[in-house]
N, C-alpha and C positions, 0 to 999 in steps of 0.2 A: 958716033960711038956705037961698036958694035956689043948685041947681048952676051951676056957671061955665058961662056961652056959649064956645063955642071959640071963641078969636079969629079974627078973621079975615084970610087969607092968598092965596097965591094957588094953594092945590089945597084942595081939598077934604076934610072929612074920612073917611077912610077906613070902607068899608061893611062891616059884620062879616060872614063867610063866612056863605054861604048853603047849610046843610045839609038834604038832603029829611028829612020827619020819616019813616022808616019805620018805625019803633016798635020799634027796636031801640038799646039805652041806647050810647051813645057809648062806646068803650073807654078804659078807665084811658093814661095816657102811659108808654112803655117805660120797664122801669127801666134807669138808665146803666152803663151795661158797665164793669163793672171794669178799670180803667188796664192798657195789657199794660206787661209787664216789661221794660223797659230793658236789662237784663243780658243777655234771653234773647233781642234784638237783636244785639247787641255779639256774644254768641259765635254767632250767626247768622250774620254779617258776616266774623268771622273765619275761622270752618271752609270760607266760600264763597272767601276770597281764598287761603286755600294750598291748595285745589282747585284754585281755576283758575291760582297758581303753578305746582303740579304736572302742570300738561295742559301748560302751555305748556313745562315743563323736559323733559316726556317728547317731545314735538314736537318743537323744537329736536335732541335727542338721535337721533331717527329721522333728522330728516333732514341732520344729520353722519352719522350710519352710513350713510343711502343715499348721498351722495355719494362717500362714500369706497366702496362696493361698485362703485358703477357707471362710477368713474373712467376713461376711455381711458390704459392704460401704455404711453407711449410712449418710455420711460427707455433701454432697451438696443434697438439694432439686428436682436437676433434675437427680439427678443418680439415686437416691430412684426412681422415677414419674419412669424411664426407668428399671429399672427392677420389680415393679410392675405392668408395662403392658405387660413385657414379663411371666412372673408369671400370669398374671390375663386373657391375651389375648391367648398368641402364646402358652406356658406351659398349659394352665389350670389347673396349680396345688393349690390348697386350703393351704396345707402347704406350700408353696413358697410363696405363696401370704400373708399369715400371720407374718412373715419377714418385712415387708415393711408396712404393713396397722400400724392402730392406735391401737394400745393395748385395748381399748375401744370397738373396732367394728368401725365403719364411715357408711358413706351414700353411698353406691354404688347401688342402687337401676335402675339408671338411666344406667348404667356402664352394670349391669347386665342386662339388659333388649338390652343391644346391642349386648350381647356376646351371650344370648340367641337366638337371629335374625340373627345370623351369623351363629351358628350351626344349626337352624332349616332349613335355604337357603342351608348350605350344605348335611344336610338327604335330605331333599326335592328333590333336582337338582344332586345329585351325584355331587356335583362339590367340588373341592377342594377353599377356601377363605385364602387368605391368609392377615395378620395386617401388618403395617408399620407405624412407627411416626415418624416425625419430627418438625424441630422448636421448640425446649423446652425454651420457656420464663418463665424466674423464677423474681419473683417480693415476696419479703420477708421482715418481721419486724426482732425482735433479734428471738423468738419465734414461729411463724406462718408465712403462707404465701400461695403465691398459683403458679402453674406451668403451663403452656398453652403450648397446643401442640394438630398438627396438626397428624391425627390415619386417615388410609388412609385402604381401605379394596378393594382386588382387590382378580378380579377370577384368577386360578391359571394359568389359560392360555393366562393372558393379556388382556379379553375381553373387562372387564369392569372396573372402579377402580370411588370410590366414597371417595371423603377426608369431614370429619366432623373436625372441632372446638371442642376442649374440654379443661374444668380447671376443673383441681385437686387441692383440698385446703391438707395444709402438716400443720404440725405440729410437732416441737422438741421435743421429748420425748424420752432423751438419745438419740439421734439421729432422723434424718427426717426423717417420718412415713407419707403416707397416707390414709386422714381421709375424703375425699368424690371426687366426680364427678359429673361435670354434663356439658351436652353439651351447648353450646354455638354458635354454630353454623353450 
């Protein structure tokens, strides 16, 4: 019996690879890798997902503690007046300061013309001044109100120290804001 003819189609029939003979024997075929383990997928899969449960629970978690660290407390009248003069006096920061003032702008005119007199005393004198207040009397409607407190300004080497009277008037706008100063005494 003679071999079958390929039929015929319309591609031709395919050419066996063409290997150079270089006289070295052709290699055995890999043996088939043994099947991996199913199981030791699954618990692959599992210890990666309360990993990453756990990254995202500890995240979460930071960043409730940051926000609640970094909060602005604008709750009482005299916390606001106290970090406004550390903002306004000891910081001199204009963004800090606006945190605390009146969304409006206020009166500080009188406020600034003290803090101006404190750094021109320390260019002038090389000296270092340092602020201090106490006695925060707070006297408030539901609304408005105002804060009294004694601002105490002393050279850095205890020489001198002069305490002024001041009210600061506040105002509830989403929280206690202050909206002026002036000295009193």
């Amino acid at each position: 019996m003679q071999p079958q003819e390929p039929a015929p189609g319309p591609f031709p029939p395919p050419e066996p690879p063409h290997q150079p003979d270089s006289g070295v024997p052709p290699q055995a075929p890999e043996k088939p890798q043994k099947p991996r383990n199913p199981r030791r997928r699954l618990w692959l899969a599992v210890a990666a997902g309360i990993v990453a449960l756990l990254c995202l629970g500890g995240a979460g978690v930071a960043v409730l503690l940051y926000d609640k660290e970094t909060k602005i407390d604008r709750a009482a009248p005299d916390a606001v007046v106290d970090n406004f003069l550390r903002a306004y006096l000891v910081n001199r920061n204009e963004e800090e300061v606006a945190l605390y003032a009146c969304k409006s702008g206020g009166d500080f005119a009188a406020l600034e013309a003290y803090r101006t007199d404190i750094q021109n005393r320390e260019s002038r004198f090389s000296i270092s001044i340092q602020i201090s207040w106490e006695g925060l009397r707070v006297a408030t409607n539901s609304t408005q109100g105002t804060v009294d407190a004694d601002l105490t300004r002393a050279i850095g080497d205890g020489s001198e120290q002069i305490t002024d009277s001041w009210r600061f008037a506040v105002i509830d706008e989403d929280g206690w804001r202050v909206c002026g100063a002036t000295k009193t005494g």
